[in-house]
GUSE-739784 format. One record per residue (C-alpha): residue in three letters; x, y, z. Coordinates in steps of 0.1 Angstrom, whole numbers, plus 2048, in hexadecimal, padded with zeros to 3 digits. Layout:
% residues N
ALAXYZ...
END
This chain:
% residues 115
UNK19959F61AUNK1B35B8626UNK1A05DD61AUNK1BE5E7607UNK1BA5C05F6UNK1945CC5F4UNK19D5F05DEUNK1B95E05C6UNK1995C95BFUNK1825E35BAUNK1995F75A2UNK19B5D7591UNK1775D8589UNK1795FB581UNK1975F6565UNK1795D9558UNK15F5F4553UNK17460D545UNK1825F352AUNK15F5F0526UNK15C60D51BUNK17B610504UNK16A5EC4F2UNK1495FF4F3UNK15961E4DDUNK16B6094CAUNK14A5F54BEUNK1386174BEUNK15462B4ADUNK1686474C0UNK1516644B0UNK13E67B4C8UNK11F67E4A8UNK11A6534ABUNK11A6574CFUNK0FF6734D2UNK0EC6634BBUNK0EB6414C2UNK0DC63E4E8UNK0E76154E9UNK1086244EAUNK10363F506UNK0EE627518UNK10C608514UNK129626521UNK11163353EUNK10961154FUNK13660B550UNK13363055FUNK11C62C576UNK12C608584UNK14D61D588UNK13863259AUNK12B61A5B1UNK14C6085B4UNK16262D5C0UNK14662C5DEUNK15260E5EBUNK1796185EDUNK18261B613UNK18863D61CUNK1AD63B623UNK1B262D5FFUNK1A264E5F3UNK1B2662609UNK1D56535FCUNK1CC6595DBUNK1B767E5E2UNK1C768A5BEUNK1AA6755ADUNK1866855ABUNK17466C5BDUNK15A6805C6UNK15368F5A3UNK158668597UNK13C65E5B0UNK12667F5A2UNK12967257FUNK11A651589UNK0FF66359EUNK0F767D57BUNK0F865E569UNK0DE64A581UNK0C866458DUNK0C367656DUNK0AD65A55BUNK0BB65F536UNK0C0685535UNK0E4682534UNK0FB69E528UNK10768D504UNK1246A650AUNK12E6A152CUNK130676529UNK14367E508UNK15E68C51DUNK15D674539UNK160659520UNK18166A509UNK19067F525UNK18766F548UNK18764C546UNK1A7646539UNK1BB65A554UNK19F64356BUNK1AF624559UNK1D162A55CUNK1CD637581UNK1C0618587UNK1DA5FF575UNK1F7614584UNK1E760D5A8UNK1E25E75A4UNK2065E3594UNK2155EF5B5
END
């Protein structure tokens, strides 16, 4: 597989686990109260995070470089918070990832594999 064949197929995972997570707030409901208080729900949102995680580490270089505009380092931090951190998770902080972040990740990611 040609490596730029090799990223369009891992942003196609990535769109998966972020309309994961769209389908997880949508059974959940989109309020930040049932999400801090229900830990199914964190749990369910930071597994997708921490697969997109995993997945940004294994864009070549060059395809990051191309595309330097997008935080992949603080995308890759996020997955490290949300491994490393063993359930102590900042409510807050995933809250934000979830309604601000992911969608711009989404969209980055649909606009790149429609080229």
């Amino acid at each position: 597989m040609k490596p730029l064949e090799r990223d369009i197929n891992i942003l196609m995972h990535i769109i998966c686990y972020c309309t994961q997570i769209e389908q997880t707030v949508e059974r959940f409901g989109n309020d930040y109260a049932i999400f801090k208080a229900d830990p199914i729900y964190r749990n369910a949102v930071a597994l997708c995070i921490l697969q997109i995680g995993e997945l940004v580490g294994k864009l070549s270089e060059d395809f990051r470089l191309l595309y330097a505009d997008v935080p992949w380092r603080q995308i890759k931090a996020m997955r490290n918070i949300v491994a490393h951190s063993y359930g102590t998770v900042d409510a807050e902080t995933t809250w934000e990832v979830i309604q601000e972040d992911i969608p711009k990740l989404k969209a980055f990611c649909l606009s790149v594999t429609a080229l």
